[in-house]
C-alpha positions in Angstrom: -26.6 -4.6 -130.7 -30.5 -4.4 -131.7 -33.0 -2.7 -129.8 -35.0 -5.3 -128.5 -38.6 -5.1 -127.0 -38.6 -6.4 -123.1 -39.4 -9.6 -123.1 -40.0 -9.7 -119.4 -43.9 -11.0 -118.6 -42.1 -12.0 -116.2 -27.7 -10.1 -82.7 -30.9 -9.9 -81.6 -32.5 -6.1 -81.3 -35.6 -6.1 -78.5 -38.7 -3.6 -78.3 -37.4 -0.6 -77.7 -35.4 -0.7 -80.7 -38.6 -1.2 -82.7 -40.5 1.3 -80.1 -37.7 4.2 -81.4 -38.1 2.9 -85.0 -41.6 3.3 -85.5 -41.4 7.0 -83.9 -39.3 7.7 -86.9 -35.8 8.3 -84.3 -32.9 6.2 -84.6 -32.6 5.6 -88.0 -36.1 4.6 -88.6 -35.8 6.8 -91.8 -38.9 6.9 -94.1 -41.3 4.4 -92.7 -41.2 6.3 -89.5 -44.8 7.0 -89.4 -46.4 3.6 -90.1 -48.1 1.7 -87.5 -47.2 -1.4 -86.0 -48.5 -5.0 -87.1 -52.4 -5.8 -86.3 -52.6 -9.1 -85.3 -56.8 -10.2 -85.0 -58.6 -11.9 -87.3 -55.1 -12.2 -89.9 -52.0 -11.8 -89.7 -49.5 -10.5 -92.7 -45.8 -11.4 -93.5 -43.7 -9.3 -95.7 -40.4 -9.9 -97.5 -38.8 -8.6 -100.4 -37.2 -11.4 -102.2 -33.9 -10.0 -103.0 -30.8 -9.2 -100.7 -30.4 -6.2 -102.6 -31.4 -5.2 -105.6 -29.0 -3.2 -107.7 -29.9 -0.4 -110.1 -28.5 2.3 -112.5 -29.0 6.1 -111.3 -28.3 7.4 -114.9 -29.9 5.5 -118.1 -28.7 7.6 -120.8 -25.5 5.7 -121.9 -25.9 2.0 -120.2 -28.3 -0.3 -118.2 -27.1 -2.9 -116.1 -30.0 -3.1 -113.7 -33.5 -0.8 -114.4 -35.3 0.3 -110.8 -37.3 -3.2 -110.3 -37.8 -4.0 -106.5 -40.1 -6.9 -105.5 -42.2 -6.8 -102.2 -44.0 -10.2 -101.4 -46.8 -10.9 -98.9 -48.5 -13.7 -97.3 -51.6 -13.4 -95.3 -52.9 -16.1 -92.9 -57.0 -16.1 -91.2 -56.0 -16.8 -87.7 -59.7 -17.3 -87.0 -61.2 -19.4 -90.1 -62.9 -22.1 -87.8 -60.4 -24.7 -88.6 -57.1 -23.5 -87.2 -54.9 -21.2 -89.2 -55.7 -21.0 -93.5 -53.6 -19.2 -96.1 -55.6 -17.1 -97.8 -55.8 -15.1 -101.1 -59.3 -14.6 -101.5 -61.7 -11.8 -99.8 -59.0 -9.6 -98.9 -57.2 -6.5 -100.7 -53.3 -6.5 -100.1 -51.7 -2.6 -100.6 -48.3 -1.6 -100.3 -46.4 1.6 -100.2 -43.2 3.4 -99.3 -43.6 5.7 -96.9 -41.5 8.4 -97.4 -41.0 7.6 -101.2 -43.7 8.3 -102.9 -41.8 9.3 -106.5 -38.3 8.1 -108.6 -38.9 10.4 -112.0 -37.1 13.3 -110.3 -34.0 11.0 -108.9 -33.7 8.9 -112.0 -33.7 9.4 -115.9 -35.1 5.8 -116.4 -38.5 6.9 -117.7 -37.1 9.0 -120.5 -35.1 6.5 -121.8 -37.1 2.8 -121.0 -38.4 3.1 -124.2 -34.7 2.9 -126.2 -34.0 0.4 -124.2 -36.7 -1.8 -123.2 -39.4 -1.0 -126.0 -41.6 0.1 -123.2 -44.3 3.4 -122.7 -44.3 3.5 -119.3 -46.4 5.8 -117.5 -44.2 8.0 -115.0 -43.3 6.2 -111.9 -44.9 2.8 -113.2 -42.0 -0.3 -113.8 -41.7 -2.2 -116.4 -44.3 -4.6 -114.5 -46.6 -2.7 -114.2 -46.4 -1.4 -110.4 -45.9 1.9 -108.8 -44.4 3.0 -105.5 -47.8 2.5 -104.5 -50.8 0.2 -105.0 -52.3 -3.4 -104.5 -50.5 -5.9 -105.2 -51.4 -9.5 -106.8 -52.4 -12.2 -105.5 -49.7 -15.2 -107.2 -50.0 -18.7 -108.0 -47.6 -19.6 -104.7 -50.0 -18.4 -102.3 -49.2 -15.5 -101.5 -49.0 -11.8 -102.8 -47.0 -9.3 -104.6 -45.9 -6.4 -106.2 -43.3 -6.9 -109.2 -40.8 -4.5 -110.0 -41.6 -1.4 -108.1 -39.8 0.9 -109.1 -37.5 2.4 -106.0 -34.4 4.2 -105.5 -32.6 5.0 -102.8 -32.7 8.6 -102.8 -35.9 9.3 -100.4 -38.2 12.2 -100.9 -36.6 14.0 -98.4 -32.9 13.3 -100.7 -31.7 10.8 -98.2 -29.5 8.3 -99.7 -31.1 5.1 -97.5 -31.2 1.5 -99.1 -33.1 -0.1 -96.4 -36.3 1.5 -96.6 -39.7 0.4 -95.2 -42.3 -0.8 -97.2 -45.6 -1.0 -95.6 -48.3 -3.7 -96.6 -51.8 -3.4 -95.4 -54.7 -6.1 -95.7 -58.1 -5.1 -95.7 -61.3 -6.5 -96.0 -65.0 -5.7 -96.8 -62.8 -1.9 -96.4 -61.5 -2.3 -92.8 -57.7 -3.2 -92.3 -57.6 -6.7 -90.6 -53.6 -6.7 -90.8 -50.6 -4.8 -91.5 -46.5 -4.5 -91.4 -43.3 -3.2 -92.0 -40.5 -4.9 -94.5 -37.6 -3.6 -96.0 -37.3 -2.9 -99.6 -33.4 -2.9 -100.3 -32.5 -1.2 -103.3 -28.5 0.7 -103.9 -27.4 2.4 -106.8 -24.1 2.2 -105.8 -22.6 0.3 -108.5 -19.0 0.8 -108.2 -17.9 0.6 -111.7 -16.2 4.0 -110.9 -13.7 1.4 -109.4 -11.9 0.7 -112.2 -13.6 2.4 -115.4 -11.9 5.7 -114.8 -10.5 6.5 -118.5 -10.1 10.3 -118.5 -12.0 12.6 -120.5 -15.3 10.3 -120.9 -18.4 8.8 -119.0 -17.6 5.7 -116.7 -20.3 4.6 -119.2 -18.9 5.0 -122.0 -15.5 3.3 -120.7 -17.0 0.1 -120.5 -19.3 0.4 -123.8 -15.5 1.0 -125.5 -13.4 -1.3 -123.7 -16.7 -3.5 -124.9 -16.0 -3.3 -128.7 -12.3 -2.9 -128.8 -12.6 -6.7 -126.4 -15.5 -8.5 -128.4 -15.3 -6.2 -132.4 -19.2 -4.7 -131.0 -19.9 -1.3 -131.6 -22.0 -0.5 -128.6 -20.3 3.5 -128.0 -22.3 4.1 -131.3 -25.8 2.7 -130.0 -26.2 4.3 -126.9 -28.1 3.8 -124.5 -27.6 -0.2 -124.8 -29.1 -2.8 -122.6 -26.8 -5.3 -121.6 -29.3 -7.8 -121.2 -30.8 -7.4 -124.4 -27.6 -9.5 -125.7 -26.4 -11.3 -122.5 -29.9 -13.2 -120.9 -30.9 -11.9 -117.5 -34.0 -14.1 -115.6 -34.3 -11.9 -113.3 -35.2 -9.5 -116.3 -37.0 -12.0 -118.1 -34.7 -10.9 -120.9 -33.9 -13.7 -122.9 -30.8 -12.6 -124.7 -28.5 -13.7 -127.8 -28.2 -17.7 -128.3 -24.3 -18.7 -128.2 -23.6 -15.0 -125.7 -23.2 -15.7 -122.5 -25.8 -14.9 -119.4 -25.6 -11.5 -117.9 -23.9 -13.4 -114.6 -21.4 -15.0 -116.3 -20.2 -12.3 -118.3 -20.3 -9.8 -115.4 -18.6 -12.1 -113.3 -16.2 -14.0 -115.3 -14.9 -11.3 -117.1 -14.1 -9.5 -113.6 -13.0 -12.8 -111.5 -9.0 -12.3 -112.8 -9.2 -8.7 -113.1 -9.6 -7.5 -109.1 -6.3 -6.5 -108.3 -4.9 -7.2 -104.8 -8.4 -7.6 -103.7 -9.6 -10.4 -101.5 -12.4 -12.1 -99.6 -15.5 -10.3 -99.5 -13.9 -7.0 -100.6 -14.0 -8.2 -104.6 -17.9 -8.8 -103.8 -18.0 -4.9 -102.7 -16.2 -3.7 -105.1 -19.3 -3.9 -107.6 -22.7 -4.6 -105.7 -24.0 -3.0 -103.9 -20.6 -1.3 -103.0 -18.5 -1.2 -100.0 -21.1 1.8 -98.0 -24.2 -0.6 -98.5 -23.0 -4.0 -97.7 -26.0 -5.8 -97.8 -25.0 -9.1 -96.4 -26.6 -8.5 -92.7 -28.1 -11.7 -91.1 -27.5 -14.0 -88.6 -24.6 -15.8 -90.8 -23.0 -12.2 -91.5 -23.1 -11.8 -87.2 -21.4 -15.3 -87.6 -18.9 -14.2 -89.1 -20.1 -15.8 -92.4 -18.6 -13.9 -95.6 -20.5 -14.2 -98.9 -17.8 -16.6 -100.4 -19.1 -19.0 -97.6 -22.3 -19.5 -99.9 -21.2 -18.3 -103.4 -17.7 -19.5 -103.2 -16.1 -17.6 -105.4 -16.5 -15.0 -108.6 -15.5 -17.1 -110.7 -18.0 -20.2 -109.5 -20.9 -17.1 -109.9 -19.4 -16.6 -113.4 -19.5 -20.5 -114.3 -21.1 -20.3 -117.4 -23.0 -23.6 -116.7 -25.1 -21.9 -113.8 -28.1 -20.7 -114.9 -28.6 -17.1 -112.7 -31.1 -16.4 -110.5 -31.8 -20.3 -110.6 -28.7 -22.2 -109.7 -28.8 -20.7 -105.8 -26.8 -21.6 -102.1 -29.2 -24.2 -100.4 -29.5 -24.2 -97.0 -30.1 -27.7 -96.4 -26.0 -27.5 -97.6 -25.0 -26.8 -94.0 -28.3 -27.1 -92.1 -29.1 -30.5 -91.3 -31.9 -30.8 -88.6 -33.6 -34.5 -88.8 -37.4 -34.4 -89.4 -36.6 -30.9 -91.2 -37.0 -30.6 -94.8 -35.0 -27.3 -96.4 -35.7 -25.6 -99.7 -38.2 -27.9 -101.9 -36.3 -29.8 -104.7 -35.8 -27.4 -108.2 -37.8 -24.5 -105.4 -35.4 -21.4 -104.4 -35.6 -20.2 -101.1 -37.6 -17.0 -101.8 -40.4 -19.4 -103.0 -39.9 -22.9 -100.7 -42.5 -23.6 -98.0 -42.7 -25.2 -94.8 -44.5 -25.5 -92.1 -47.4 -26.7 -94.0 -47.8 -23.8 -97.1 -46.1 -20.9 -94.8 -43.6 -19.7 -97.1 -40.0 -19.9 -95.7 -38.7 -16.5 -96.1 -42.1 -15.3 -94.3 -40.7 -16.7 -91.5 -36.9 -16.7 -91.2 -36.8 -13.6 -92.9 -35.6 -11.8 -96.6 -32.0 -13.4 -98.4 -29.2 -11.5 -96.7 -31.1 -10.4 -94.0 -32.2 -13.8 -92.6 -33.4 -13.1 -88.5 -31.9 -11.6 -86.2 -30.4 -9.4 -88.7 -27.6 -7.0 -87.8 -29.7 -4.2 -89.5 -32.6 -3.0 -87.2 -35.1 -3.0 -89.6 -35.4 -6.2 -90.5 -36.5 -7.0 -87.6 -39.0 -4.8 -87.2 -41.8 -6.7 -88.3 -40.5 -10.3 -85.6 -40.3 -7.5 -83.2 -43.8 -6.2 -83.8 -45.1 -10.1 -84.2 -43.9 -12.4 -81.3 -41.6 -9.2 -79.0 -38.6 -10.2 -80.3 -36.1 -10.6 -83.2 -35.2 -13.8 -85.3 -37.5 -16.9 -86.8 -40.8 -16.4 -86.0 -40.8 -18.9 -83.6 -44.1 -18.2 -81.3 -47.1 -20.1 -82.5 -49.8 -17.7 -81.2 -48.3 -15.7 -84.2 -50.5 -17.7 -86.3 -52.6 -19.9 -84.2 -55.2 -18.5 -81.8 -53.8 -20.7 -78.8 -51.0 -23.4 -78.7 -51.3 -26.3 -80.5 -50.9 -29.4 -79.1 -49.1 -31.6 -81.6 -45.9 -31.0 -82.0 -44.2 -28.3 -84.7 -43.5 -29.2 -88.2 -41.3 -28.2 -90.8 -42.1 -29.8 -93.8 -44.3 -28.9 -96.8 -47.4 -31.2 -96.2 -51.1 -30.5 -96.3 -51.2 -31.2 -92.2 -51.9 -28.3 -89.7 -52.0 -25.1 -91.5 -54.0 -25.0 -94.6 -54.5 -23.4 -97.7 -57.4 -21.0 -99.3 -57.2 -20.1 -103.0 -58.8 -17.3 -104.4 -61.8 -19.5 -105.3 -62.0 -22.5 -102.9 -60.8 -23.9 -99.3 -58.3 -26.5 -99.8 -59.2 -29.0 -97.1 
């Protein structure tokens, strides 16, 4: 395999659950510290758009997944004049992770990114360009971000915890207007250990071998090797080999027949996150929903006509509300609206932990919002008082409306 330069531009919990959060008791873990969510003049959402996302602790053989977290924001003027506007313009959106403030001295990603992605990065700065700090970017869906932060879960104080708070602050003309709390998954539990357990090498190396004697590559010899830099990954923006199959399918075909007496959502745990993290944790998990109730199966993940990260569960497949429209057509989830421009997930919460969540902190920022865990549901959220015309939830121009970074959108 080539080295090839990255291509990538690209249930319910009430108050006092949050009250013993935010002192930093009962589990409230790194974002202990970190004050609850100002609600005057704006008001902020914050999701990561990921369930979980999966990374390699050790870089120096094989990389399946580099540390690339995404935390999303939306910000809303409560008080513009004209109800409610989305807003990207004359405001500075920063993030951070309390209680994580470094990844060089728990990972060896930054000594070996440039092997395998063709990238210089600065210490504790992804392959996007973001830290475990900063201000993130406004995007061209309205909201804001910060792409590919670069957490583990091994917390400054070495606590293994894939549920960490990330806080998000909004200021303008230098005063904070808004702020909250949202959980930036992240596991390196990667249970390949599972099953590559040849004696007398590297789980590594087991697969790289079992690799070339399978498919005649000699991968042992070019370590460390990128998996994506043969089999395309769009979460990566890593484009791959024409005629080799995605990262997805190969993972996940490959595996589908090979899980033993494994069944049910045990074969999903078995590889990511693992079987301690479990990162389904939402409403459908307290359901008693499985993963296989949205993905199926492994080997419908594997189908080597889906195209990853793009051919997605919808919910309008089971939810069927009339007057309610559900992820926008050819739009994921992560980035569908409603509710007039209000991004979905700012409101019903992050994939995998969709409100209430079974995990306390991701409802944490509900809690803080409207007392309570689940949708946000309470219109003063947003609105300054009640409106009087009935609730929407559809996409139109109606109701709330939009500012872009250089004009009102009327």
């Amino acid at each position: 395999m080539r080295r090839r330069t990255f291509l990538g531009a690209v249930l319910a919990f009430d108050v006092a659950i949050y009250a013993i959060l935010i002192s930093g008791c009962g589990g409230g873990g790194s974002s202990g510290s970190t004050p609850p969510v100002t609600k005057g003049s704006m008001v902020v959402f914050g999701y990561n758009d990921l369930g979980m996302h999966c990374m390699n602790q050790d870089f120096a053989e094989l990389c399946i997944l580099p540390p690339a977290n995404t935390l999303r924001a939306q910000v809303i003027d409560r008080t513009s004049g004209e109800g409610p506007v989305i807003t990207t313009s004359g405001i500075v959106v920063n993030y951070s992770i309390p209680g994580n403030t470094g990844s060089n001295t728990k990972t060896n990603f930054w000594q070996y990114a440039g092997a395998l992605f063709g990238a210089n990065l600065p210490t504790n700065i992804g392959l996007f360009g973001f830290g475990l700090s900063g201000t993130m970017q406004a995007t061209a869906n309205n909201d804001f971000w910060a792409h590919g932060v670069p957490l583990t879960p091994l917390t400054d104080a070495t606590a293994i915890d894939p549920f960490q708070l990330g806080h998000i602050s909004v200021t303008k003309a230098g005063i904070e207007v808004a702020s909250t709390d949202a959980v930036v998954p992240v596991s390196w539990e990667i249970k390949c250990d599972n099953c590559h357990t040849t004696a007398g090498i590297s789980v590594a190396t087991d697969i790289l071998r079992k690799h070339d004697t399978k498919h005649g590559t000699t991968l042992e010899s070019q370590k460390p090797v990128l998996c994506a830099g043969c089999h395309a990954d769009p979460a990566l923006g890593a484009a791959g080999h024409v005629g080799v199959s995605t990262m997805s399918s190969a993972m996940h075909s490959s595996h589908a027949t090979r899980m033993g007496g494994l069944t049910g959502i045990d074969i999903c745990y078995s590889c990511h996150p693992g079987p301690q993290t479990q990162c389904l944790r939402d409403v459908h998990k307290s359901k008693g929903l499985t993963c296989l109730n949205c993905h199926v199966s492994m080997a419908a993940v594997g189908d080597p006509s889906r195209t990853p990260w793009k051919d997605e569960p919808k919910c309008g497949t089971c939810h069927a509300v009339a007057g309610h429209e559900y992820e926008q057509t050819g739009v994921l989830y992560r980035d569908s609206v409603g509710h007039n421009g209000v991004k979905c997930i700012a409101c019903h919460g992050s994939p995998h932990a969709i409100g209430p969540s079974m995990n306390a902190r991701d409802n944490v920022q509900a809690i803080a919002l409207q007392g309570k865990a689940g949708t946000i549901s309470k219109c003063t959220v947003c609105h300054t008082s009640t409106p009087g015309d009935a609730f929407n939830h559809t996409s139109g121009s109606a109701g709330l409306k939009r500012l872009s970074a250089s004009k009102g959108i009327r």
